[in-house]
N, C-alpha and C positions, 0 to 999 in steps of 0.2 A: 504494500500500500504506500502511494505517497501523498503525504497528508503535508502541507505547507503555505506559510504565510510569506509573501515576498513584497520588495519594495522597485523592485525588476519586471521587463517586460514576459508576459505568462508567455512560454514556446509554445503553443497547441498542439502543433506538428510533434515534438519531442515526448511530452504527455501521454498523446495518444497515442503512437510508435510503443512506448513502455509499456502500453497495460496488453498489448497484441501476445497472443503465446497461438501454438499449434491446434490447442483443444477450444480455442475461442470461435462463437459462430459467429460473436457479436460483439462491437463497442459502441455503445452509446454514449455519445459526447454534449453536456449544456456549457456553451460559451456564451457567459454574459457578457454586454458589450454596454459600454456608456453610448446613452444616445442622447442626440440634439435637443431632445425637451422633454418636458413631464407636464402631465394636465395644461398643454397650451403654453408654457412659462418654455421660454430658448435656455438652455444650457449652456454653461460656460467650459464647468468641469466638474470635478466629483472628488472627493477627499475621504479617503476611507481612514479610522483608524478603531483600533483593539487593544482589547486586555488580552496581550497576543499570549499569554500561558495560556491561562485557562482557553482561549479562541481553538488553539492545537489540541489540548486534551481534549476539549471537547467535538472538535471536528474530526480525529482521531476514534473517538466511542462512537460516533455513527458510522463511519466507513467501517468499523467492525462489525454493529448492528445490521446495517446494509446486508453485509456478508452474510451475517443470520439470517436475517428476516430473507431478505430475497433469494439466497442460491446465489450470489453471483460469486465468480472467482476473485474479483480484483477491483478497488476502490482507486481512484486520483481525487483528489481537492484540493487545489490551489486556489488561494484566494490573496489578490494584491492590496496592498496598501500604498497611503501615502495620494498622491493627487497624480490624478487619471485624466486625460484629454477624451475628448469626443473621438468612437470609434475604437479606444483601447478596451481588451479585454480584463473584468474587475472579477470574475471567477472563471476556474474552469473546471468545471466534474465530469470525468468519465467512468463509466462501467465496463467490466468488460463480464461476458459469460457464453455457453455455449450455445444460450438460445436468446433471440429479439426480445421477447416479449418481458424479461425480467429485469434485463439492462434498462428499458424503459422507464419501467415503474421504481425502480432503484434510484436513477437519475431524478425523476422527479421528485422522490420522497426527501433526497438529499438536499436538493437548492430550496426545498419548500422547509423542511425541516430546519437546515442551518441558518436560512434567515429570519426562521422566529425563537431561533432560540440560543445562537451564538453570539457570543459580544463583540460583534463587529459592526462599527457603527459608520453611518454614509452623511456626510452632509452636501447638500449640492449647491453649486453656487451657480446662479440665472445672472441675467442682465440685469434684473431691476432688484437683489436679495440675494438670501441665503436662507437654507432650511437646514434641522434635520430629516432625515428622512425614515419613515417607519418601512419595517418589512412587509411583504406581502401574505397575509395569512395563509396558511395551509389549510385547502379546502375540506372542511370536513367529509364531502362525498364523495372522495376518492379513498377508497379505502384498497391497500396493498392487496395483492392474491394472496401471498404467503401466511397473510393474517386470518383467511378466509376458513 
């Protein structure tokens, strides 16, 4: 597993390359990217920053969870910090496993999961201000197969 907080540009290509092995059918990859606005409001940039222990231990106990709950072989999470331009990548998780369907819901569970419950915090800066920014809840009617 690799599990990481950086202040560096995320490789995607090198990430995903690592989690590839012979008995994988599948890697499912979410690339967040900063984009140009939010609710209408233009973006400038985006400034991420963590209680980066805890941020690792705990993004750490999921990608082993993942591992549980869904069957898959193999966790990535990188998540950058520090101030991110328009169009840079600010996470990247990938899954990898022998079958589609569980890298899927792995990946989802992870970016929904880690952003309502990891301390990593996002403020954005617009043309006309500055926020924090809240995570995006994880929907409750998505519920894992492996839970099922």
């Amino acid at each position: 597993m690799q599990v990481e907080l950086t202040r560096t540009v995320i490789d995607a290509s090198a990430v995903t390359a690592a989690l590839k092995l012979g008995e994988d059918g599948a890697v499912c990859v979410f690339d967040g990217i900063v984009r140009n606005n939010t609710r209408g409001r233009q973006t400038l940039y985006l400034d991420y920053s963590a209680y980066e222990e805890m941020a690792l231990e705990q993004m750490r106990a999921l990608a082993a969870e993942a591992v549980e709950k869904f069957g898959v072989r193999d966790v990535a999470m990188v998540h950058r910090l520090g101030k991110l331009e328009i169009g840079e990548t600010s996470i990247l998780i990938g899954v990898s496993s022998a079958h589609r369907g569980v890298t899927f819901e792995a990946c989802r569970w992870l970016i929904d999961t880690l952003k309502k419950t990891v301390p990593i915090w996002k403020k954005e800066y617009f043309v006309d201000g500055a926020v924090w920014a809240d995570g995006e809840a994880f929907p409750d009617a998505i519920v894992p197969a492996a839970s099922l």
